[in-house]
N, C-alpha and C positions, 0 to 999 in steps of 0.2 A: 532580508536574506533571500537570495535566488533561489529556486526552485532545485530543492534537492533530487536525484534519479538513483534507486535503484535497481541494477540489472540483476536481478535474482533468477534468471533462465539456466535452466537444468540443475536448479538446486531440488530434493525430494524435503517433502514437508516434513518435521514442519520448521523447517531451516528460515522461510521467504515470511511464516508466520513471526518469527524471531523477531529476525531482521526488520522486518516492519514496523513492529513494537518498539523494539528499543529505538527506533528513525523517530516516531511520533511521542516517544516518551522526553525526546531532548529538548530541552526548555526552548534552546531556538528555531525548534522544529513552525514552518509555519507553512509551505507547501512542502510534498514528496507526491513523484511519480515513480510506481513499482511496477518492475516490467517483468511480466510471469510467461510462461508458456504452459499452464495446466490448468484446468478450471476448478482442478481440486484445489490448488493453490489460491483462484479467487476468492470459491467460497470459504478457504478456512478465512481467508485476509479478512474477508467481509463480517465474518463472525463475530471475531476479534476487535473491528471499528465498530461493531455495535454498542461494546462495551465503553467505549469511551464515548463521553456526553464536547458537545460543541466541536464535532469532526463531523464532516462533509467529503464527501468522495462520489467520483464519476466511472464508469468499467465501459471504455473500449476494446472492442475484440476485432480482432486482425489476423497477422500470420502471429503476431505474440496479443497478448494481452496486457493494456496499460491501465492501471487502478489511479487514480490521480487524487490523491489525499491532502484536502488543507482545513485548516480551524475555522475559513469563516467560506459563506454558503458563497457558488455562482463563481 
């Protein structure tokens, strides 16, 4: 499956925490890129991937911020 994207900019949390969640809960979830504009939105996203065991994720910051989430590392 290709590389799912969501544009979660100028959603207020914890909307992009949701959304993120139910992306990575769908069975054929295997990469997603979440494109934030708040750092409070990072860290809650980040929080939230801790809790899930075999997800792997990268955080570039720019004029937005892109969280790059997939199951397996690299």
């Amino acid at each position: 499956m290709p590389k799912m994207v969501l544009d979660l900019r100028g959603l207020s949390c914890p909307q992009p925490v949701f959304e993120t969640k139910r992306a990575i809960e769908n069975p054929s979830f295997e990469e997603l890129e979440v494109i934030v504009d708040t750092k409070t939105s990072v860290e809650n996203i980040q929080r939230l991937l801790a809790n899930f065991k075999g997800i792997f994720y990268t955080v570039e910051e720019g004029e937005d911020i892109k969280v790059t989430i997939s199951r397996r590392q690299g």
